[in-house]
LUMVOTI-865663 format. One record per residue: x, y, z of N, C-alpha, C, O in turn; residue in three letters. Coordinates in pm, whole numbers, plus 50000, padded with zeros to 5 digits. Atoms other than C-alpha are relative to their C-alpha. Layout:
% residues N
<r n_east="X" n_north="Y" n_up="Z" ca_east="X" ca_north="Y" ca_up="Z" c_east="X" c_north="Y" c_up="Z" o_east="X" o_north="Y" o_up="Z" r="ALA"/>
...
***
This chain:
% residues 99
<r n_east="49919" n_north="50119" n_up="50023" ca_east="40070" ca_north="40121" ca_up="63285" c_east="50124" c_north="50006" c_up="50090" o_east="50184" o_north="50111" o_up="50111" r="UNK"/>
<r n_east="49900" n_north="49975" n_up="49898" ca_east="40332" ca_north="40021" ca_up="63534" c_east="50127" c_north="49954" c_up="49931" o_east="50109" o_north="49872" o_up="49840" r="UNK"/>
<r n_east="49870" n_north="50056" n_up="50097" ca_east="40719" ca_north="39957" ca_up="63395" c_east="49995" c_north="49883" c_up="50073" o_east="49928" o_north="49834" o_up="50164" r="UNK"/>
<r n_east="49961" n_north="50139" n_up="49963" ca_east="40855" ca_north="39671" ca_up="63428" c_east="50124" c_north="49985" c_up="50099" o_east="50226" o_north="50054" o_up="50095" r="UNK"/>
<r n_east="49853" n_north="50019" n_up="49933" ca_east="41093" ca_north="39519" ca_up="63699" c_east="50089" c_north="49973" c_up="49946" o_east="50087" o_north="49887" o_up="49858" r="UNK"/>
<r n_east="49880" n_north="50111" n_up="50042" ca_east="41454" ca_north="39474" ca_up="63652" c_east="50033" c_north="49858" c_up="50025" o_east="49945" o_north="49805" o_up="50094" r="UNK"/>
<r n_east="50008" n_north="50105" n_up="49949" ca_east="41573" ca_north="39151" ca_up="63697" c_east="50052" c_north="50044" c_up="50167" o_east="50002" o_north="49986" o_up="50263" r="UNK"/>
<r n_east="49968" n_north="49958" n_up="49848" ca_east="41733" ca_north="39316" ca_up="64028" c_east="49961" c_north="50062" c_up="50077" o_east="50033" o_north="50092" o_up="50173" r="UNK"/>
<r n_east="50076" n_north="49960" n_up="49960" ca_east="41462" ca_north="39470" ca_up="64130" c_east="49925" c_north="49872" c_up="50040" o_east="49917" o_north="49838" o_up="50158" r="UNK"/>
<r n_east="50119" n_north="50076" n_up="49963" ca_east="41203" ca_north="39182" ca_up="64088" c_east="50072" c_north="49939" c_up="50096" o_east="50021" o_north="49934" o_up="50208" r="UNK"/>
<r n_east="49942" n_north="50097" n_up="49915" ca_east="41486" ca_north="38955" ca_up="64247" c_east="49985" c_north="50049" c_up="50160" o_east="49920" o_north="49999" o_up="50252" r="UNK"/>
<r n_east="50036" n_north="49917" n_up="49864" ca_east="41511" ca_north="39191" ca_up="64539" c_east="49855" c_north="50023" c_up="50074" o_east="49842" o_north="50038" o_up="50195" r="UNK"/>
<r n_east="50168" n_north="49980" n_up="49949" ca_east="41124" ca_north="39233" ca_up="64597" c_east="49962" c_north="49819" c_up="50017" o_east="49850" o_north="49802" o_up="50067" r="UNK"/>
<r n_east="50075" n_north="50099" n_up="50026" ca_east="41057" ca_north="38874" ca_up="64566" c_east="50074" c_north="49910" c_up="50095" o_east="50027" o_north="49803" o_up="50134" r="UNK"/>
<r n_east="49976" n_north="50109" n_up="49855" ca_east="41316" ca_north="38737" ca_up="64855" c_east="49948" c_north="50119" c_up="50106" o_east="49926" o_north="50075" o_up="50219" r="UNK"/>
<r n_east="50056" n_north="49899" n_up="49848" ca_east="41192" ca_north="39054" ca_up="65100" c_east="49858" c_north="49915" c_up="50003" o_east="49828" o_north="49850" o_up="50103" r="UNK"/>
<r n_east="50184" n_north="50062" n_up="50000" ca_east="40783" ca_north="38912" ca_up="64988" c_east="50022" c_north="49845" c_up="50052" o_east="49936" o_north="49814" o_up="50135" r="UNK"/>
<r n_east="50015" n_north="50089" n_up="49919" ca_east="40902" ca_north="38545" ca_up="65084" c_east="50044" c_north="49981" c_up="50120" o_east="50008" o_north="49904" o_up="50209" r="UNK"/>
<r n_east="49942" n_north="49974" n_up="49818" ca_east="41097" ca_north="38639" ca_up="65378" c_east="49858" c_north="50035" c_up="50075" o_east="49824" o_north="49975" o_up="50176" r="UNK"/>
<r n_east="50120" n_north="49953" n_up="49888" ca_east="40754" ca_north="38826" ca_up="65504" c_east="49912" c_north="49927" c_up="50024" o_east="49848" o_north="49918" o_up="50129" r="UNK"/>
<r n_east="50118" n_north="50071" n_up="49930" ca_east="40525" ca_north="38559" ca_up="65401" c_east="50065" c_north="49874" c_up="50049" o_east="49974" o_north="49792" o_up="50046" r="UNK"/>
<r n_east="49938" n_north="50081" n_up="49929" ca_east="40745" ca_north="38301" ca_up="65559" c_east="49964" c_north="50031" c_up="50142" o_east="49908" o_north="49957" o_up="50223" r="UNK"/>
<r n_east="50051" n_north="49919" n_up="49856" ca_east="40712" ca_north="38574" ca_up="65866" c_east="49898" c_north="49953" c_up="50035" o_east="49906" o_north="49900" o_up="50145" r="UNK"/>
<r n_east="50128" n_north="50000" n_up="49977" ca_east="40347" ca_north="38522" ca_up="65858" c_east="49953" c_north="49869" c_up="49945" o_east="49871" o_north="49876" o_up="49854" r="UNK"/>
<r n_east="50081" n_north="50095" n_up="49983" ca_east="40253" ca_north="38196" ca_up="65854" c_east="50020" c_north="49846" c_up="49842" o_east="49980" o_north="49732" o_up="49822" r="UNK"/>
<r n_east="49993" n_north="50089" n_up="50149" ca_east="40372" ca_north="38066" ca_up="65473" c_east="50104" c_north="49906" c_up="50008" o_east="50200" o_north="49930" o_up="49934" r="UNK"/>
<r n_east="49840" n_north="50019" n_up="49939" ca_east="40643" ca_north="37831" ca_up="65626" c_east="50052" c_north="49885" c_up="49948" o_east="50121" o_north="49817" o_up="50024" r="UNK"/>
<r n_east="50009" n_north="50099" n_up="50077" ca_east="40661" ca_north="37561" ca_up="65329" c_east="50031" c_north="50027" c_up="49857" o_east="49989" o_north="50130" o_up="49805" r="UNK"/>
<r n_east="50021" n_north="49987" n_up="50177" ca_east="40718" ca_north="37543" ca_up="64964" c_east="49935" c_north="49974" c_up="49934" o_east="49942" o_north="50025" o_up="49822" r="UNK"/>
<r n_east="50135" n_north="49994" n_up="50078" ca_east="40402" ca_north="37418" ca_up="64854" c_east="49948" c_north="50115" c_up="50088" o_east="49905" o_north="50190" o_up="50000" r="UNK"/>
<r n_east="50108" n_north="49896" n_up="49951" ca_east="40227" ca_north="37676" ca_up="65063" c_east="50041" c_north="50099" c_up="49936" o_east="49956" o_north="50147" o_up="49862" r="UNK"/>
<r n_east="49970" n_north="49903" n_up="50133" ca_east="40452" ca_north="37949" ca_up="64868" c_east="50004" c_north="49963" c_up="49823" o_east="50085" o_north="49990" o_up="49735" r="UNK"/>
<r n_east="49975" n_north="50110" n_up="50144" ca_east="40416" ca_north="37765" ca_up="64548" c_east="49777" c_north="50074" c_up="50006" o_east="49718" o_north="50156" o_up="49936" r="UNK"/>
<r n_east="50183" n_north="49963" n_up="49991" ca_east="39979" ca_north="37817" ca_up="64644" c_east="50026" c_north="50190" c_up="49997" o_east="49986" o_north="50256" o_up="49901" r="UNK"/>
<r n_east="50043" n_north="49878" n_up="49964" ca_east="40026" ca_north="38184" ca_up="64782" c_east="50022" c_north="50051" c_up="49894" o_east="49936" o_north="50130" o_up="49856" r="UNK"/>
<r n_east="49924" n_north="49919" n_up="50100" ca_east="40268" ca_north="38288" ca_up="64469" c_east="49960" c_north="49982" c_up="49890" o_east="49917" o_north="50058" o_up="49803" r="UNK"/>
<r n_east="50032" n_north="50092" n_up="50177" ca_east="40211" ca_north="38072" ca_up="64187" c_east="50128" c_north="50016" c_up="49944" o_east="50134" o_north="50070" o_up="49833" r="UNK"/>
<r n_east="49879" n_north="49960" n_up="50003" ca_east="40585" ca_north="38083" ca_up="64198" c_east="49991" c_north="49814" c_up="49940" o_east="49904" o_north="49727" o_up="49949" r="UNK"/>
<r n_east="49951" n_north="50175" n_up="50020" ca_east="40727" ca_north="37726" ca_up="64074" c_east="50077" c_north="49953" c_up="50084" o_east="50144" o_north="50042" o_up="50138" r="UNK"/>
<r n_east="49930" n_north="50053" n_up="49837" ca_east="40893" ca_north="37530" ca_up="64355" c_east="50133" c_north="50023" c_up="49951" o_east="50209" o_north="50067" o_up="50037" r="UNK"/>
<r n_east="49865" n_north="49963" n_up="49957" ca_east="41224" ca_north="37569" ca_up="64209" c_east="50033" c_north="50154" c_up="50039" o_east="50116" o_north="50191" o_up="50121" r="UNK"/>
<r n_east="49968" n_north="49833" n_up="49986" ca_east="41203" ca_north="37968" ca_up="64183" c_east="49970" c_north="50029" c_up="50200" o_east="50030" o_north="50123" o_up="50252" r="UNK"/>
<r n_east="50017" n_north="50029" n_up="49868" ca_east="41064" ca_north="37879" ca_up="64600" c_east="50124" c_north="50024" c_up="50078" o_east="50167" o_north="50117" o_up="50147" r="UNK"/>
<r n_east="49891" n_north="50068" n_up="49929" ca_east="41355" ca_north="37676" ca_up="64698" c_east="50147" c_north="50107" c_up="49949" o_east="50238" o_north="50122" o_up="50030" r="UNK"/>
<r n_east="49909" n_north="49904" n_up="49984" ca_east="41600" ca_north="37948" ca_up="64520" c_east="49984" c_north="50125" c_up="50050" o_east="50074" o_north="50209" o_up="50051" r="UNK"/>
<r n_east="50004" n_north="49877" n_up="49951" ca_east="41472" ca_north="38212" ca_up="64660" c_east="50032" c_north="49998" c_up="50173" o_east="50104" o_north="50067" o_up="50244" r="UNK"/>
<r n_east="49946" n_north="50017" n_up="49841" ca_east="41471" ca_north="38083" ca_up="65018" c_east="50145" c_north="49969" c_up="50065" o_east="50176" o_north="49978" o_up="50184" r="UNK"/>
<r n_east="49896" n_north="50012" n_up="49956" ca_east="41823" ca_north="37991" ca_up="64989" c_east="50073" c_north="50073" c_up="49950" o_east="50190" o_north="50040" o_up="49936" r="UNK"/>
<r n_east="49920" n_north="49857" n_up="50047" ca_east="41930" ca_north="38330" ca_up="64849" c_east="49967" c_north="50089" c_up="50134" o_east="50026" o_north="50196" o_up="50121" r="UNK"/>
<r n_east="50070" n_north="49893" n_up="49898" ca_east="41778" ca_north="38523" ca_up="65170" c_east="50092" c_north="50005" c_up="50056" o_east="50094" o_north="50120" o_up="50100" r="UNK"/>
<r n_east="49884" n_north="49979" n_up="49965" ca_east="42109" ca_north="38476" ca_up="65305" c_east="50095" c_north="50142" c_up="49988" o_east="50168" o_north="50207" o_up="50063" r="UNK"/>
<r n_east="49915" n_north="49959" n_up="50094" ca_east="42244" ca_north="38667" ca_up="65057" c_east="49962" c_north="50223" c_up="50066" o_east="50036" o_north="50320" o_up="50048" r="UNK"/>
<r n_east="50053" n_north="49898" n_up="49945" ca_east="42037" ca_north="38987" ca_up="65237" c_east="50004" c_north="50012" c_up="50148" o_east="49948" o_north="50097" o_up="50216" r="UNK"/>
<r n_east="49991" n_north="50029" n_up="49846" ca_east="42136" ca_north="38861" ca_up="65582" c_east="49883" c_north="50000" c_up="50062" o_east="49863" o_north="50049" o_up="50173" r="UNK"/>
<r n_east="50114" n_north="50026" n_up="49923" ca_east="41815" ca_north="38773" ca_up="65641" c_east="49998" c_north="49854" c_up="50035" o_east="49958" o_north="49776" o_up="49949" r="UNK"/>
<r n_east="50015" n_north="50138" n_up="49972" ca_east="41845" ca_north="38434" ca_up="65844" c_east="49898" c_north="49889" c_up="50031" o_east="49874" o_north="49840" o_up="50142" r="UNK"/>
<r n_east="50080" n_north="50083" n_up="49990" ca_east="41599" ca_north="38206" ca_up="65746" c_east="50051" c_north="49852" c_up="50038" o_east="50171" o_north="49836" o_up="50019" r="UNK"/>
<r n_east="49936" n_north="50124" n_up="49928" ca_east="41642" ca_north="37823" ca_up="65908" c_east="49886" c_north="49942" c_up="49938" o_east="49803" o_north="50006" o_up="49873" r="UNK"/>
<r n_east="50092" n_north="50118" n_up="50053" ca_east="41431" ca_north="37482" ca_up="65823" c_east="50049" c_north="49956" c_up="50183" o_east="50155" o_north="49967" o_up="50245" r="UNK"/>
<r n_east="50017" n_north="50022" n_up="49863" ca_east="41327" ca_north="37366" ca_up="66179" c_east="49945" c_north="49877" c_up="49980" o_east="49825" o_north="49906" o_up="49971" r="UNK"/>
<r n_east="50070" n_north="50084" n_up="50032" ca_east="41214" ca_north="37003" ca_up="66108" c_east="49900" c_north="49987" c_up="50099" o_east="49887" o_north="50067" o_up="50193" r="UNK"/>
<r n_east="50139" n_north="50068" n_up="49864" ca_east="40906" ca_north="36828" ca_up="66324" c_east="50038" c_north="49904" c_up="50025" o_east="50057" o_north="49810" o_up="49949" r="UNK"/>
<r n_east="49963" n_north="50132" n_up="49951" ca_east="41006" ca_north="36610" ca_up="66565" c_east="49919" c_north="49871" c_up="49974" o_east="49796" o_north="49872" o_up="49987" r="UNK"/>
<r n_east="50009" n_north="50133" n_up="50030" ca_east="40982" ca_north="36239" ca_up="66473" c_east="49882" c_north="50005" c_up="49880" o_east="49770" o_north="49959" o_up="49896" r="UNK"/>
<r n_east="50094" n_north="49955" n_up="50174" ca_east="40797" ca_north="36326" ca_up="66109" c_east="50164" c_north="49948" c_up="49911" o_east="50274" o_north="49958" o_up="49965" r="UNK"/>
<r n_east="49934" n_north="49996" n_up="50114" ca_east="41008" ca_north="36231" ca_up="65784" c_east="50026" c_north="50024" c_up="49917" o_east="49922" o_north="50084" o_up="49891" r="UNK"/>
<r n_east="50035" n_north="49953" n_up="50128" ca_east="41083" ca_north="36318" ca_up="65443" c_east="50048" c_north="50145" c_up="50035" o_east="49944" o_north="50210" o_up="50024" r="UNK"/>
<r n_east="50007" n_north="49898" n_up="49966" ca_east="41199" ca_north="36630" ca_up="65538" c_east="49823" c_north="50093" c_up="50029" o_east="49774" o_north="50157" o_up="49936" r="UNK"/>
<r n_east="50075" n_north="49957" n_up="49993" ca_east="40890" ca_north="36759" ca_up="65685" c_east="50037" c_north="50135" c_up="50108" o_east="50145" o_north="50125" o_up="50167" r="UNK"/>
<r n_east="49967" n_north="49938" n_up="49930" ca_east="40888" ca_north="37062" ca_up="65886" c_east="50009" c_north="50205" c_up="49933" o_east="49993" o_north="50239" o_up="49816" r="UNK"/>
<r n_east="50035" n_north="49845" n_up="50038" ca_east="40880" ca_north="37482" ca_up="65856" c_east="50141" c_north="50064" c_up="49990" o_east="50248" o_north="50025" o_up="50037" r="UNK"/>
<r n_east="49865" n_north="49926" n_up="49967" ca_east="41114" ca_north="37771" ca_up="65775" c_east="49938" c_north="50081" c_up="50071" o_east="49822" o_north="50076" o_up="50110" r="UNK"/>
<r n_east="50047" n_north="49936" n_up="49848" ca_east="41101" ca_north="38013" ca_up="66020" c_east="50147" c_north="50106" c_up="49946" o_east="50261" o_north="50070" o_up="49918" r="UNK"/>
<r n_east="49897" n_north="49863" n_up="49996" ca_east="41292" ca_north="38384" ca_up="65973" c_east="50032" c_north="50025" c_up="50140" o_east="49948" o_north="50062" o_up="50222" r="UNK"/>
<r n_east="49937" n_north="49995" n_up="49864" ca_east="41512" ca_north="38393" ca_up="66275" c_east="50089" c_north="50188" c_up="50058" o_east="50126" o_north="50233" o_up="50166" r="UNK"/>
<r n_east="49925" n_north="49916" n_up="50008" ca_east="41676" ca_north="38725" ca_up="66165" c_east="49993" c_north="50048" c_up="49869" o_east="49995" o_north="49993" o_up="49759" r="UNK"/>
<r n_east="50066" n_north="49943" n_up="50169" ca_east="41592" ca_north="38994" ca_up="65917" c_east="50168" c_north="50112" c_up="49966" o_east="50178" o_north="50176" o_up="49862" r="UNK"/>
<r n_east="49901" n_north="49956" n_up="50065" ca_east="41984" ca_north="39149" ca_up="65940" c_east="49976" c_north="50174" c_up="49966" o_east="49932" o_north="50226" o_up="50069" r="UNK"/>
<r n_east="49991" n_north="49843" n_up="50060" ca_east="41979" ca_north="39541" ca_up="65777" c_east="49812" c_north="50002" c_up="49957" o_east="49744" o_north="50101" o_up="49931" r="UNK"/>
<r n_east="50173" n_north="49981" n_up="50094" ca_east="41597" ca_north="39488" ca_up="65642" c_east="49929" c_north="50016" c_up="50121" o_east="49932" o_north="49947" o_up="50223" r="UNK"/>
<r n_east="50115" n_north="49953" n_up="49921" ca_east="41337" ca_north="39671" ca_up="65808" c_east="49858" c_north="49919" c_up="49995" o_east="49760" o_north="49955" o_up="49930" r="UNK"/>
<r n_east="50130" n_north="50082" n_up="50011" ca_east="41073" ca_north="39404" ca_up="65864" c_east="49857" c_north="50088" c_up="49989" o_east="49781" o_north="50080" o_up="49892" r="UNK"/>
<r n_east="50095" n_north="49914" n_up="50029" ca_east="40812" ca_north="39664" ca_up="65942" c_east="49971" c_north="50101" c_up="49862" o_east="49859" o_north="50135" o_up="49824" r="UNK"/>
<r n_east="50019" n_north="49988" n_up="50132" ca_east="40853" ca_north="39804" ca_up="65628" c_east="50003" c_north="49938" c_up="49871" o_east="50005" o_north="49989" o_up="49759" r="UNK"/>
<r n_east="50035" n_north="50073" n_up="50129" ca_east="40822" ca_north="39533" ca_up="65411" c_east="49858" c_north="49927" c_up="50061" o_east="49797" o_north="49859" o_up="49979" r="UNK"/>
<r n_east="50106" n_north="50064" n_up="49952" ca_east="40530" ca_north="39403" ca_up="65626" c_east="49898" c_north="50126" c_up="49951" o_east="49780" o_north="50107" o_up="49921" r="UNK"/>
<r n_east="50120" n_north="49877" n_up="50048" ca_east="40358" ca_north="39752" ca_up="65526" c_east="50016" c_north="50027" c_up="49872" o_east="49934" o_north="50097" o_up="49813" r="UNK"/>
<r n_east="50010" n_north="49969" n_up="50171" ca_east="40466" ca_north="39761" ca_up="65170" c_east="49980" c_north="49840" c_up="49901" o_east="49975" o_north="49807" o_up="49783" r="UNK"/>
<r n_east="50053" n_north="50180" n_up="50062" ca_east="40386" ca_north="39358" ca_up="65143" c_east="49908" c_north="49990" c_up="49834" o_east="49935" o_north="49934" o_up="49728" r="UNK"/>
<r n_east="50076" n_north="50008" n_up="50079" ca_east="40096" ca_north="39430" ca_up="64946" c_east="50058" c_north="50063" c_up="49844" o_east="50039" o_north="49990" o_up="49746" r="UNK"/>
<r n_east="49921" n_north="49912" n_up="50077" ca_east="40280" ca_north="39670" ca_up="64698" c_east="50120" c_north="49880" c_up="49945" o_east="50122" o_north="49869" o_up="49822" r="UNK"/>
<r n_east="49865" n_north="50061" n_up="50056" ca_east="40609" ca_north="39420" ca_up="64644" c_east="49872" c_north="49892" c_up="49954" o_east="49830" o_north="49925" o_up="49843" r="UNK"/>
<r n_east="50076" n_north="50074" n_up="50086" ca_east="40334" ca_north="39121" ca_up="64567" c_east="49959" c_north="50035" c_up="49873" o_east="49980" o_north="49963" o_up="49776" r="UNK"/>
<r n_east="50087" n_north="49959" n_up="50104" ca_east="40143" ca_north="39316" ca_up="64330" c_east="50112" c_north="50060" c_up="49859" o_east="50073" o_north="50068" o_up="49742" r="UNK"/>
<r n_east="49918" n_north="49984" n_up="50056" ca_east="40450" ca_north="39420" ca_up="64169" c_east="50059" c_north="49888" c_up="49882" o_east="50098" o_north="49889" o_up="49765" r="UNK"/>
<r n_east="49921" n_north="50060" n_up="50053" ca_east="40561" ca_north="39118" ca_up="64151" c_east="49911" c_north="49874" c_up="49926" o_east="49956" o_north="49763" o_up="49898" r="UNK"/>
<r n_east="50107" n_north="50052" n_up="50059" ca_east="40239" ca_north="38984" ca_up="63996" c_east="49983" c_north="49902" c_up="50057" o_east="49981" o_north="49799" o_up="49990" r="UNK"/>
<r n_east="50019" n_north="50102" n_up="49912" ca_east="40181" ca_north="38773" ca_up="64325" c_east="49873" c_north="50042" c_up="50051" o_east="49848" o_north="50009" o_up="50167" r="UNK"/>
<r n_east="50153" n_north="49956" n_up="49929" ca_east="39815" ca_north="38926" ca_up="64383" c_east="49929" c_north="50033" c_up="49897" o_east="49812" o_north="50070" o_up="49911" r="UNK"/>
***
């Protein structure tokens, strides 16, 4: 049986896991909303907490599209070792009961 996260634990594992799958291709809030089964607001606060880890995520719209359409895109991962959350990906998901 595995313990349980703190809340400052899960919080911490769960903006590194959307920072990575942002990295890789997840670059939307319904698409993390599908990958996670996260609820779009827990999405939208988590992507605008990544800051908060100096990891600089941006919203890049699509030219001449509306509605806010358009991707985030990690421009800057700051103190966080991307390669090591890209190799412990699977591990922070499963943690975080995202697999």
């Amino acid at each position: 049986m595995t313990d349980a996260l703190s809340k400052t634990r899960s919080s911490f594992y769960r903006r590194l896991y959307v920072a990575y799958l942002i990295d890789h291709g997840i670059h939307s809030v319904p698409d993390l909303m599908t990958a996670t089964g996260m609820p779009r607001r827990t999405a939208q606060d988590t992507i605008a907490s990544l800051g908060e880890l100096d990891i600089d995520c941006v919203f890049e719209p699509t030219q001449g599209e509306r509605h806010n359409s358009g991707r985030y895109v990690i421009k800057a991962w700051g103190a966080i070792d991307p390669a090591w959350v890209a190799a412990n990906a699977e591990r922070l998901g499963t943690a975080l009961g995202y697999r």
